[in-house]
PQR file with spaces between the fields and no chain letter, atoms N, CA, C, O and H, PARSE charges and radii, in Angstrom:
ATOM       1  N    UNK     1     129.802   42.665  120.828 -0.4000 1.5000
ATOM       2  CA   UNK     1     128.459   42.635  120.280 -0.0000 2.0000
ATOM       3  C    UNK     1     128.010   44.064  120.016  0.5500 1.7000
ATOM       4  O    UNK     1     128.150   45.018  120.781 -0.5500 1.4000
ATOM       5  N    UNK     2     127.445   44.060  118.808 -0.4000 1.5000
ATOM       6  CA   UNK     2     126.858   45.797  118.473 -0.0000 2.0000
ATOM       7  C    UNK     2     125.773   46.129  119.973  0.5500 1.7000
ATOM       8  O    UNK     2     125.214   45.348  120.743 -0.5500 1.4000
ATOM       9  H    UNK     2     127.331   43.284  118.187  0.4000 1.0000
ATOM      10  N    UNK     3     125.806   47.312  119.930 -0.4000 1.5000
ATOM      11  CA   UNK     3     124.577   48.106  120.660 -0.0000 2.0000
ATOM      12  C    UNK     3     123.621   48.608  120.474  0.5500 1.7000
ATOM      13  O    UNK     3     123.486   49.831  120.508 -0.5500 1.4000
ATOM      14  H    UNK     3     126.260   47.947  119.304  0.4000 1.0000
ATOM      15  N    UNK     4     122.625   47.712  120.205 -0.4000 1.5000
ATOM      16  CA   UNK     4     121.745   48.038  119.807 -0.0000 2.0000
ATOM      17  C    UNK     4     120.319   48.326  120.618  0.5500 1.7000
ATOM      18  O    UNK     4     119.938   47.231  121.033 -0.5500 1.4000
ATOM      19  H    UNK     4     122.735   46.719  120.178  0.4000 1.0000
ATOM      20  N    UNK     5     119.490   49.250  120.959 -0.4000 1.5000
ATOM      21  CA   UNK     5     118.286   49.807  122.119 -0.0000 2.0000
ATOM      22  C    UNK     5     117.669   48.345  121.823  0.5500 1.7000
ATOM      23  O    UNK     5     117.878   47.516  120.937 -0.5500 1.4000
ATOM      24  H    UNK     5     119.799   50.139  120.622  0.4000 1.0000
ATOM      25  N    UNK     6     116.948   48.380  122.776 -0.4000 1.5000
ATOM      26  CA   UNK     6     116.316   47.123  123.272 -0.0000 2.0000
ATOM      27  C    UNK     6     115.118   47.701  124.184  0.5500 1.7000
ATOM      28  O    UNK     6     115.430   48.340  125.189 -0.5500 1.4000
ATOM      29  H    UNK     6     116.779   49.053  123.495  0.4000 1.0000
ATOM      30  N    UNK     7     114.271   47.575  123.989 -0.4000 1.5000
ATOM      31  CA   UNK     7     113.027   47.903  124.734 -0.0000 2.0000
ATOM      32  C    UNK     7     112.247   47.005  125.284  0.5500 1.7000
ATOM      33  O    UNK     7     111.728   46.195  124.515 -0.5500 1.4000
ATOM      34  H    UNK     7     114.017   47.056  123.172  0.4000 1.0000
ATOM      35  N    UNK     8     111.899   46.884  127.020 -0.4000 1.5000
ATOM      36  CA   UNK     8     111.560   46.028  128.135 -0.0000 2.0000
ATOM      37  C    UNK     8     110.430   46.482  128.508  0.5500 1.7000
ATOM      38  O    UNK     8     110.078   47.583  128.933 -0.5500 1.4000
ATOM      39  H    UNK     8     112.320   47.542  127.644  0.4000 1.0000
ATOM      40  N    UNK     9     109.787   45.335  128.266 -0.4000 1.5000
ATOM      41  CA   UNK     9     107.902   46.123  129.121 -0.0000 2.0000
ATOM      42  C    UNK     9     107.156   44.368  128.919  0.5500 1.7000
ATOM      43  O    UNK     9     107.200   43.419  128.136 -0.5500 1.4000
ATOM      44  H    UNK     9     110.072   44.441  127.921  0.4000 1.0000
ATOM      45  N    UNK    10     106.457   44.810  130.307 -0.4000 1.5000
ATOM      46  CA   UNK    10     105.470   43.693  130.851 -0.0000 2.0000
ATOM      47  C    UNK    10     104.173   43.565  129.461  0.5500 1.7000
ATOM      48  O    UNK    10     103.478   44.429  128.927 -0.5500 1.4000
ATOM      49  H    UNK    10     106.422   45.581  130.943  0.4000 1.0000
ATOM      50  N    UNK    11     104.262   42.424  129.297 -0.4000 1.5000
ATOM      51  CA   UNK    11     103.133   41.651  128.174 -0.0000 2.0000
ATOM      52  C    UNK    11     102.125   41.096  129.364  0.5500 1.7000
ATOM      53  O    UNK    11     102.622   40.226  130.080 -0.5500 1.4000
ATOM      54  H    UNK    11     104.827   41.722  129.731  0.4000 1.0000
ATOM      55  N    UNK    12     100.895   41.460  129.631 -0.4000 1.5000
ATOM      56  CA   UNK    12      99.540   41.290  130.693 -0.0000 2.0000
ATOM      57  C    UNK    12      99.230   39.962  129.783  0.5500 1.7000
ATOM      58  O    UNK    12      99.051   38.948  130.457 -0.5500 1.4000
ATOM      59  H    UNK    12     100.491   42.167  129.050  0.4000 1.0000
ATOM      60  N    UNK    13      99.153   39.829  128.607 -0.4000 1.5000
ATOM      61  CA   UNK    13      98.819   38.818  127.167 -0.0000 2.0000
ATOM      62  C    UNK    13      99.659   37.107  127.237  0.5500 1.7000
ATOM      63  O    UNK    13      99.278   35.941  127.130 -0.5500 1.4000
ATOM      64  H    UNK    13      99.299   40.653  128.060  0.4000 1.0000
ATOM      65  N    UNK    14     100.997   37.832  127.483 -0.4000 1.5000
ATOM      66  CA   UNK    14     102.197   36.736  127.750 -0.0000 2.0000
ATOM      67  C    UNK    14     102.489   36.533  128.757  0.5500 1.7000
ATOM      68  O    UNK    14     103.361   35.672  128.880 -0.5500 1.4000
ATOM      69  H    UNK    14     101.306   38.779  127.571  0.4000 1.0000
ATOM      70  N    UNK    15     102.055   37.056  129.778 -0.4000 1.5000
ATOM      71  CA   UNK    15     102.303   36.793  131.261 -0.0000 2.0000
ATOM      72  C    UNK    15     104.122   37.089  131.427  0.5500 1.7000
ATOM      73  O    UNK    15     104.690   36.426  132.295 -0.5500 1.4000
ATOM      74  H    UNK    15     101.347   37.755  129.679  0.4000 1.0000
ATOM      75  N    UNK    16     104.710   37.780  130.840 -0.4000 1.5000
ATOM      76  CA   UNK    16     105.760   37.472  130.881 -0.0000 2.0000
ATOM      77  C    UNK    16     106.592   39.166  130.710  0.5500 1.7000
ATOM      78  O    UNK    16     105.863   40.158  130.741 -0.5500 1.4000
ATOM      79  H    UNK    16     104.249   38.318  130.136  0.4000 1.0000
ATOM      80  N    UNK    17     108.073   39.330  130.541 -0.4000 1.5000
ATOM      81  CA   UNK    17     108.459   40.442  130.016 -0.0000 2.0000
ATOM      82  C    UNK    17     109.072   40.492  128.751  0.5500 1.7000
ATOM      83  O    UNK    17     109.713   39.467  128.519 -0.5500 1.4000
ATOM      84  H    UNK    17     108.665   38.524  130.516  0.4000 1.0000
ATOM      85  N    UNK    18     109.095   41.339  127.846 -0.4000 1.5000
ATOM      86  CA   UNK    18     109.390   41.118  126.500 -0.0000 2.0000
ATOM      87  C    UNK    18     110.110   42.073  126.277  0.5500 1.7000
ATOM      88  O    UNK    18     110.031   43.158  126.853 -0.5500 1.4000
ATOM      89  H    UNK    18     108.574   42.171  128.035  0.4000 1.0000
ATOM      90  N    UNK    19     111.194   41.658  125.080 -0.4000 1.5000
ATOM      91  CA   UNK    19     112.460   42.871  125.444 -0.0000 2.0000
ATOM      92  C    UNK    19     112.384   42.753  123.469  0.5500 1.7000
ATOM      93  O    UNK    19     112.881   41.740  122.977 -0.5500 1.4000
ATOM      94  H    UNK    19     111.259   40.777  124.613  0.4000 1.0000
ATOM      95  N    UNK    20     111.929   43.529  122.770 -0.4000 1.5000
ATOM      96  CA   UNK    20     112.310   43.797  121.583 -0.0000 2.0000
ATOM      97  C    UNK    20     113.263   44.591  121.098  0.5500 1.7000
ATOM      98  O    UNK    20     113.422   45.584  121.808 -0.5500 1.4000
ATOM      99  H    UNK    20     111.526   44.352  123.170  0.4000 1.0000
ATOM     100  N    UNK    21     114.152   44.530  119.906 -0.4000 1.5000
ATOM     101  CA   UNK    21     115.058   45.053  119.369 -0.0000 2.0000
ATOM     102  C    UNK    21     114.771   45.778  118.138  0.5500 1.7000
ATOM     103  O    UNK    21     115.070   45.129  117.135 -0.5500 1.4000
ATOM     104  H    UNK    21     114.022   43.724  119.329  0.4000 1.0000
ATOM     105  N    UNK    22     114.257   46.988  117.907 -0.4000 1.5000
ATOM     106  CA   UNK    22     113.494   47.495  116.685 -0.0000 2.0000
ATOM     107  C    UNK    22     114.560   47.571  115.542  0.5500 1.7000
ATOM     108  O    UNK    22     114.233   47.475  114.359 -0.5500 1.4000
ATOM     109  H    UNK    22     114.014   47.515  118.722  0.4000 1.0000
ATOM     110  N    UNK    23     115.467   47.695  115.832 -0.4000 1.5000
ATOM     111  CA   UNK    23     116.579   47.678  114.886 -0.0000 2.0000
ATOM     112  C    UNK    23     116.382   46.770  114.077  0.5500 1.7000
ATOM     113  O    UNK    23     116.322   47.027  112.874 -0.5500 1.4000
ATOM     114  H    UNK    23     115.733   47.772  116.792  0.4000 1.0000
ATOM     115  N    UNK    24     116.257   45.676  114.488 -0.4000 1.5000
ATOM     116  CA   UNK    24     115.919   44.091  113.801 -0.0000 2.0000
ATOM     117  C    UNK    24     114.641   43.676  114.033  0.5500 1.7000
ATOM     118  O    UNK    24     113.994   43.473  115.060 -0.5500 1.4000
ATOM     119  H    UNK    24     116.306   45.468  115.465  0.4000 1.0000
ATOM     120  N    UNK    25     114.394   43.586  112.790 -0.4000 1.5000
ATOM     121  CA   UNK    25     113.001   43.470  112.359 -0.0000 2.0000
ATOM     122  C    UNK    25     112.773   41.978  113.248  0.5500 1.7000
ATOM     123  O    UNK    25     113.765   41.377  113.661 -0.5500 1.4000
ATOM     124  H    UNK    25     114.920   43.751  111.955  0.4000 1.0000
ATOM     125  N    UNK    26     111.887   41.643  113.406 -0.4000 1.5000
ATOM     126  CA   UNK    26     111.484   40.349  114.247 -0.0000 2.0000
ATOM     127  C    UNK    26     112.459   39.548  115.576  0.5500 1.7000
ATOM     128  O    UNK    26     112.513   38.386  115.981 -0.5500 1.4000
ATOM     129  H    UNK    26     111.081   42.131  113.070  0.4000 1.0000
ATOM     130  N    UNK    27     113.189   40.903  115.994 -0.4000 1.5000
ATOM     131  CA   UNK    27     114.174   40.256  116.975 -0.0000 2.0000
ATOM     132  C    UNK    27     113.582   40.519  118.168  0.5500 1.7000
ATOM     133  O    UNK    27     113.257   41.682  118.405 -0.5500 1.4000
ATOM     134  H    UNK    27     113.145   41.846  115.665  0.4000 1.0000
ATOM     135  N    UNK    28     113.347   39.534  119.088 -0.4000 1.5000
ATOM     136  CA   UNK    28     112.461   39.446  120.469 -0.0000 2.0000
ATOM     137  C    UNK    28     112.796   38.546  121.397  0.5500 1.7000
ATOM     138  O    UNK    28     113.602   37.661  121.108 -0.5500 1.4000
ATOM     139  H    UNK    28     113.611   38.589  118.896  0.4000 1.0000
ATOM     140  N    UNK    29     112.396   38.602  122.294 -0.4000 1.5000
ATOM     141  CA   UNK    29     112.662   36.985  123.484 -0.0000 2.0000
ATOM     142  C    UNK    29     112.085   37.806  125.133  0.5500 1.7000
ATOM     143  O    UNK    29     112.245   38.919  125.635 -0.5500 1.4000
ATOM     144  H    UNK    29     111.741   39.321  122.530  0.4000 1.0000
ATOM     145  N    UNK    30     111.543   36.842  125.440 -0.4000 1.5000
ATOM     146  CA   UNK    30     110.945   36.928  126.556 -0.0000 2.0000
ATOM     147  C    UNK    30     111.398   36.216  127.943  0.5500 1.7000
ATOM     148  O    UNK    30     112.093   35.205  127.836 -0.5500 1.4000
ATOM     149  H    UNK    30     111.412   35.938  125.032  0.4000 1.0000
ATOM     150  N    UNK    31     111.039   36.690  129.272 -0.4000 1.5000
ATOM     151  CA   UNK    31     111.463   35.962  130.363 -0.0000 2.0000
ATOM     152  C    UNK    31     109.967   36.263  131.543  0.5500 1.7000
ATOM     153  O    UNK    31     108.876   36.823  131.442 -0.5500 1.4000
ATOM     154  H    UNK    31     110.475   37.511  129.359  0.4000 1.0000
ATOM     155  N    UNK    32     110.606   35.633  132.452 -0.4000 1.5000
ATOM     156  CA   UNK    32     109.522   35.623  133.550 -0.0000 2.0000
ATOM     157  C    UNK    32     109.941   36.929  134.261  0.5500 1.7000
ATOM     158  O    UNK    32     109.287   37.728  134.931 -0.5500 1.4000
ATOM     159  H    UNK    32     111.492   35.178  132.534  0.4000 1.0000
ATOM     160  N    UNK    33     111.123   36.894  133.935 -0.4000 1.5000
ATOM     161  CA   UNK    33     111.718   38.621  134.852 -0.0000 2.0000
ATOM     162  C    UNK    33     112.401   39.602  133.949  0.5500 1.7000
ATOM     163  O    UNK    33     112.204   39.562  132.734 -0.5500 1.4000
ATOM     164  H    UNK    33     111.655   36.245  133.391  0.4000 1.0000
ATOM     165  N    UNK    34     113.163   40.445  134.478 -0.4000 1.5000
ATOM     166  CA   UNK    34     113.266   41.835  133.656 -0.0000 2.0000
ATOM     167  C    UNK    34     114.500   41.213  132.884  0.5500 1.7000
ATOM     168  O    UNK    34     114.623   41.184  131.660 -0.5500 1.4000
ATOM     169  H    UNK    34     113.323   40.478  135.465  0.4000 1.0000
ATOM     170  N    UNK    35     115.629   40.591  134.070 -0.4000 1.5000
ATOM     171  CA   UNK    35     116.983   40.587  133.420 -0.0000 2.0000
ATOM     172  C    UNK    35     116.772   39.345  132.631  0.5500 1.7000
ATOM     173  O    UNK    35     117.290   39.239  131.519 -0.5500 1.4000
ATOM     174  H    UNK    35     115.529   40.615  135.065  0.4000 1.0000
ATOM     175  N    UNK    36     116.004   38.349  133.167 -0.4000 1.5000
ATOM     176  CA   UNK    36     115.503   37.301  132.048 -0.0000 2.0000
ATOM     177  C    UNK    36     115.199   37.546  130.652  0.5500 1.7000
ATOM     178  O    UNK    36     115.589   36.814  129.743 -0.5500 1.4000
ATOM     179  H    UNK    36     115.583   38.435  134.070  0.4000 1.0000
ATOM     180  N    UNK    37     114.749   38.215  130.553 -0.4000 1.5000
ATOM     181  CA   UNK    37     114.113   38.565  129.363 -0.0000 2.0000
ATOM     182  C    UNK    37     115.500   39.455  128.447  0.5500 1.7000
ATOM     183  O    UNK    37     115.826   39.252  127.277 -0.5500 1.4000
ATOM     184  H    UNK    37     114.433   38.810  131.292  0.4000 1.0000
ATOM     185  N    UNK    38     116.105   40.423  129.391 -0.4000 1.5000
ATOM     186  CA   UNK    38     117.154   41.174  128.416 -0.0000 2.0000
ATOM     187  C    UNK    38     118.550   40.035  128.054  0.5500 1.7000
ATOM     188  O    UNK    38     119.179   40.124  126.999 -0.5500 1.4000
ATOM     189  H    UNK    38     115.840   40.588  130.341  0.4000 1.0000
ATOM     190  N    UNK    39     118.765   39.327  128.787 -0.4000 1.5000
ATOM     191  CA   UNK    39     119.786   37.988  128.538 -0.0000 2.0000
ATOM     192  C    UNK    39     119.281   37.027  127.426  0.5500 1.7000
ATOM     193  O    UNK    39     119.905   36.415  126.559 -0.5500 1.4000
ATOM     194  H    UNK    39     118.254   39.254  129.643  0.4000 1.0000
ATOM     195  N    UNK    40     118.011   37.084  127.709 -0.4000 1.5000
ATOM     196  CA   UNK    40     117.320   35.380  126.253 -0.0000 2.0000
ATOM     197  C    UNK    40     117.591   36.537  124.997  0.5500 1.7000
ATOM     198  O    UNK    40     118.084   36.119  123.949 -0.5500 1.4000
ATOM     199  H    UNK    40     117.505   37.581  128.413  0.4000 1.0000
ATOM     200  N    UNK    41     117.262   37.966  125.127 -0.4000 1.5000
ATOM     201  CA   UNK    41     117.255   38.712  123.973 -0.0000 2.0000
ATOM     202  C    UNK    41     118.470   38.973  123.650  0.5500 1.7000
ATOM     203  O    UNK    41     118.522   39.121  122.429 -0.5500 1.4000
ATOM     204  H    UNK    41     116.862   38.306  125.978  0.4000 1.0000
ATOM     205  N    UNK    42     119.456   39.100  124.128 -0.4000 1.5000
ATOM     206  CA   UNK    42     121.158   39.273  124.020 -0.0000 2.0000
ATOM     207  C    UNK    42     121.552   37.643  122.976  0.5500 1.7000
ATOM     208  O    UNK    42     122.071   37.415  121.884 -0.5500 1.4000
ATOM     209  H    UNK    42     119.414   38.980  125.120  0.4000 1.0000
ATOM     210  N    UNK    43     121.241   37.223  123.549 -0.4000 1.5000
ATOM     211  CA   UNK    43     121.138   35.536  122.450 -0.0000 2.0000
ATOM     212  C    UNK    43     120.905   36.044  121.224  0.5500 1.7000
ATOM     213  O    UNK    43     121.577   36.421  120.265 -0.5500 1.4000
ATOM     214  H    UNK    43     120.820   37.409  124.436  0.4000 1.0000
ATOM     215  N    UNK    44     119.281   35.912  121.641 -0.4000 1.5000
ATOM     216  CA   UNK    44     118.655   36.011  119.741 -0.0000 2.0000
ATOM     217  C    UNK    44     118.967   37.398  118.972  0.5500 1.7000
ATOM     218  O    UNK    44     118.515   37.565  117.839 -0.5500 1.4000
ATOM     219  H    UNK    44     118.734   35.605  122.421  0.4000 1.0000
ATOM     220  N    UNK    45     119.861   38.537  119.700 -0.4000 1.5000
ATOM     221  CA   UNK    45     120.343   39.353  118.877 -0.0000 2.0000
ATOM     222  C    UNK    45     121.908   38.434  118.159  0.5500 1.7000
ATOM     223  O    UNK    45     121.818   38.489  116.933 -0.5500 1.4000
ATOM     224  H    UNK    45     120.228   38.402  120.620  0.4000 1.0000
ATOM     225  N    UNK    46     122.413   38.137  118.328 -0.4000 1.5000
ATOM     226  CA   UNK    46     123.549   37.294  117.901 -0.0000 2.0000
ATOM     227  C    UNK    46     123.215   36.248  117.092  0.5500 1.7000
ATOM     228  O    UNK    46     124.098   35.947  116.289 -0.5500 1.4000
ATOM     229  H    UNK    46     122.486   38.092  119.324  0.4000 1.0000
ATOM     230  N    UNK    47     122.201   35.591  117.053 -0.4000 1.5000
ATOM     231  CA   UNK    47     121.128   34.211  116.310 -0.0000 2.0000
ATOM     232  C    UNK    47     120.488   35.119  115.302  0.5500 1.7000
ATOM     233  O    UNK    47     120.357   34.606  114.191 -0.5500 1.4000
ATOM     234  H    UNK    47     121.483   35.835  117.706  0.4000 1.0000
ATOM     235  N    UNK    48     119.946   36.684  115.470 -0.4000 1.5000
ATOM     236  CA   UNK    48     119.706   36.960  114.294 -0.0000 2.0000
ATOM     237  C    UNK    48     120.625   38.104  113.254  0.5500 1.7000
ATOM     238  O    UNK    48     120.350   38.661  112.192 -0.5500 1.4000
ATOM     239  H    UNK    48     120.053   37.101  116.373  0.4000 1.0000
ATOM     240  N    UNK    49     121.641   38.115  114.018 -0.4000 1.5000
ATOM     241  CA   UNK    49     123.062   38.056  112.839 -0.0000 2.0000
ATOM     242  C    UNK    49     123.657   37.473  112.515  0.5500 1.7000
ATOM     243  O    UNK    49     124.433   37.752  111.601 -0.5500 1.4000
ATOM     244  H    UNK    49     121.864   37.662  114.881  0.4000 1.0000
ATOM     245  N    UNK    50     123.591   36.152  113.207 -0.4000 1.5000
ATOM     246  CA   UNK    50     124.588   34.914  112.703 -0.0000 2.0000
ATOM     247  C    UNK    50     123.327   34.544  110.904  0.5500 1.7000
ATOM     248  O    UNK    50     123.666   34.315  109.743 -0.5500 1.4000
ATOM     249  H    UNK    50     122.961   35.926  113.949  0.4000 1.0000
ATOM     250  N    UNK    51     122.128   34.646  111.461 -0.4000 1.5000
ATOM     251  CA   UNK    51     121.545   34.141  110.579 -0.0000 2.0000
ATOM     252  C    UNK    51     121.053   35.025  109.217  0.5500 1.7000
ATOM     253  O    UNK    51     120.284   34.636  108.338 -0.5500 1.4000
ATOM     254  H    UNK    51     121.853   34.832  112.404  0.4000 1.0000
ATOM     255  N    UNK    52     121.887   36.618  109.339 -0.4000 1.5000
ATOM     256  CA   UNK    52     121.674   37.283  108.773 -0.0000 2.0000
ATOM     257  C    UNK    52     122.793   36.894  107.819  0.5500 1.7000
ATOM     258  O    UNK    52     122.714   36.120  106.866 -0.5500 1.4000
ATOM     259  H    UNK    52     122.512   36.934  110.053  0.4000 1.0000
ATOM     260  N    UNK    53     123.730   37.498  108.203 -0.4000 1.5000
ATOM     261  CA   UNK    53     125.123   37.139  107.546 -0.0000 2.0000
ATOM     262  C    UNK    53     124.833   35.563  106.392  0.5500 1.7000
ATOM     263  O    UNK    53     124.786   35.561  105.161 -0.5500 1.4000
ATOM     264  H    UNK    53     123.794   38.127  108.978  0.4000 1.0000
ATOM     265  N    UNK    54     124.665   34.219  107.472 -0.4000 1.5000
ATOM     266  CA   UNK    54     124.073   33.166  106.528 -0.0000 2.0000
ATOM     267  C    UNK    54     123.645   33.278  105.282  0.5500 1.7000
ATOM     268  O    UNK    54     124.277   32.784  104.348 -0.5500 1.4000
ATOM     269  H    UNK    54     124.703   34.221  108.472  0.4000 1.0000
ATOM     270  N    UNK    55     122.442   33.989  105.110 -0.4000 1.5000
ATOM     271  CA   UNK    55     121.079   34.395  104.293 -0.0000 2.0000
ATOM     272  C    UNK    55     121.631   36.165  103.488  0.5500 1.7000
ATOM     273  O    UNK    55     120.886   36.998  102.971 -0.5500 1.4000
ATOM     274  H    UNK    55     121.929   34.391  105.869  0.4000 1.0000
ATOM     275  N    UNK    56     122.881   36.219  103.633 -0.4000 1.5000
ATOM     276  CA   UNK    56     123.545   37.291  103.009 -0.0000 2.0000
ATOM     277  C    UNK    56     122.919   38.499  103.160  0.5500 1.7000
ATOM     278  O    UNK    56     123.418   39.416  102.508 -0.5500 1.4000
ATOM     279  H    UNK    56     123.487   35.542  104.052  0.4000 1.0000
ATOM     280  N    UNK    57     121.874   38.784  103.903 -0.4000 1.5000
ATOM     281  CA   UNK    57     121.067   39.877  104.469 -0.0000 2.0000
ATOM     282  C    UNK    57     121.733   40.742  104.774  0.5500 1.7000
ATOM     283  O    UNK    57     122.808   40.386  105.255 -0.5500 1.4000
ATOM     284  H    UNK    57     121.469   38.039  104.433  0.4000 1.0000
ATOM     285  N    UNK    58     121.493   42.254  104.676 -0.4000 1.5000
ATOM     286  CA   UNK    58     122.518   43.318  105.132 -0.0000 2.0000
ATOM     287  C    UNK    58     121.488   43.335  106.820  0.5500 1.7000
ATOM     288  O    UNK    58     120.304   43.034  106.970 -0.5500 1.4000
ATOM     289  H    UNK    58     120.619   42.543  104.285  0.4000 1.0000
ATOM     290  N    UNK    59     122.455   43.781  107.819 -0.4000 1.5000
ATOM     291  CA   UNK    59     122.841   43.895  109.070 -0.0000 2.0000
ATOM     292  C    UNK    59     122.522   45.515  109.480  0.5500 1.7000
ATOM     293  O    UNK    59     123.413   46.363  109.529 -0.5500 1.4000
ATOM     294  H    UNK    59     123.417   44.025  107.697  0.4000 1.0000
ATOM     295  N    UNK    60     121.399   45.731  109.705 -0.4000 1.5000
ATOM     296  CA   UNK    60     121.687   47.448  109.931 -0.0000 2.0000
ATOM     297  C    UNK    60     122.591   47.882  111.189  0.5500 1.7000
ATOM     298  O    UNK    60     122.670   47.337  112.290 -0.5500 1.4000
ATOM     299  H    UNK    60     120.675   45.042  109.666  0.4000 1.0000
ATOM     300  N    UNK    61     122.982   48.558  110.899 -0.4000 1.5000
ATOM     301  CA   UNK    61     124.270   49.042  111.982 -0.0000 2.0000
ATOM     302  C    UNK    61     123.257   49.700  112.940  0.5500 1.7000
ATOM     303  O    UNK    61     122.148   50.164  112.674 -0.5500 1.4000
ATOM     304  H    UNK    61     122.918   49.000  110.005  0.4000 1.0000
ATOM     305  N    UNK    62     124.017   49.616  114.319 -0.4000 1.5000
ATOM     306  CA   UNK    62     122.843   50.365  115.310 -0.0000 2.0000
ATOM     307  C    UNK    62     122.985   51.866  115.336  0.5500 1.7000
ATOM     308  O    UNK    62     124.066   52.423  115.148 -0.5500 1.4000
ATOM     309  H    UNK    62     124.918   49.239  114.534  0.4000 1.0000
ATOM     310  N    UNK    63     121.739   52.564  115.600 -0.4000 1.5000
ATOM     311  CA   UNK    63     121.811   54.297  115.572 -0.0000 2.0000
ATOM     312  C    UNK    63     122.372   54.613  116.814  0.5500 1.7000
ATOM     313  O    UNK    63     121.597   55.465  117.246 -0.5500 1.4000
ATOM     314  H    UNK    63     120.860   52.111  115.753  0.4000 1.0000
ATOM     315  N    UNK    64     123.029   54.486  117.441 -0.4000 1.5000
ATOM     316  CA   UNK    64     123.619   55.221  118.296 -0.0000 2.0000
ATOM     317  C    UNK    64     122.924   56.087  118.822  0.5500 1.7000
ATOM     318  O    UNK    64     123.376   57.232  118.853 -0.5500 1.4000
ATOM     319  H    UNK    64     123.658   53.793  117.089  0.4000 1.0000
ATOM     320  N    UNK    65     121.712   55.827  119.351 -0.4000 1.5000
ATOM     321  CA   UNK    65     121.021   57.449  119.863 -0.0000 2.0000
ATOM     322  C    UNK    65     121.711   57.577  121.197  0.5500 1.7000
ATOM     323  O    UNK    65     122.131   58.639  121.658 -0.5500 1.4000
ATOM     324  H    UNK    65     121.344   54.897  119.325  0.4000 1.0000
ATOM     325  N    UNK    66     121.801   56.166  121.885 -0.4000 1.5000
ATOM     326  CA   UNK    66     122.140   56.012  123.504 -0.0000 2.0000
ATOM     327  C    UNK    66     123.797   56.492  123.392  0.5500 1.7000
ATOM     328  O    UNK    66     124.512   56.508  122.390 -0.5500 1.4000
ATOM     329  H    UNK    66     121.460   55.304  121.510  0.4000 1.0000
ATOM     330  N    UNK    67     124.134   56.890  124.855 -0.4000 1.5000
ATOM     331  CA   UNK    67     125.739   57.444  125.002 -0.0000 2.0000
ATOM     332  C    UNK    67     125.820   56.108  125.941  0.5500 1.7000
ATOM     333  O    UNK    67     124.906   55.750  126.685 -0.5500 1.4000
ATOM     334  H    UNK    67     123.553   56.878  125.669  0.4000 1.0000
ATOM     335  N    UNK    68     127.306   55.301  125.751 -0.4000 1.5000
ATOM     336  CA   UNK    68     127.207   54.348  126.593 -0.0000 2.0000
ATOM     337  C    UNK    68     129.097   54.836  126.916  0.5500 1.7000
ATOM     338  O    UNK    68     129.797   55.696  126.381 -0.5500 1.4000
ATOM     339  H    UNK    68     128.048   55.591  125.147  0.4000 1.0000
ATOM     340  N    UNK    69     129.392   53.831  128.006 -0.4000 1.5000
ATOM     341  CA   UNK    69     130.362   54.742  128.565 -0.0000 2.0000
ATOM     342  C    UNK    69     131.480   53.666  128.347  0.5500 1.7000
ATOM     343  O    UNK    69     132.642   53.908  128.672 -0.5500 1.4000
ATOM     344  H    UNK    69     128.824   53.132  128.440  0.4000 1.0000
């Protein structure tokens, strides 16, 4: 799966934690806990390339800012 940053922070609104993917425009998913929330979002990053690819949409490649090992 690409690597793409993912950003985790408490929603006071959603009662919940929300892990967005800025890379992808409308890619999100939420949980009641931290790793909850980064696992439902690991999904809908894959649901919104499966559905990119579908809909012939180009796929932005991730920026690599992070060093991963």
């Amino acid at each position: 799966m690409p690597r793409y940053e993912i950003l985790v922070y408490w929603s006071h609104a959603d009662e919940a934690f929300i892990a967005e993917v800025p890379e992808l425009p409308g890619c999100a998913a939420d949980g009641q806990t931290y790793k909850e929330a980064l696992a439902n979002v690991e999904i809908i990053i894959q649901e919104w390339i499966e559905t990119a690819k579908e809909l012939g949409r180009p796929i932005p490649a991730p920026r690599g800012r992070l060093a991963f090992a």
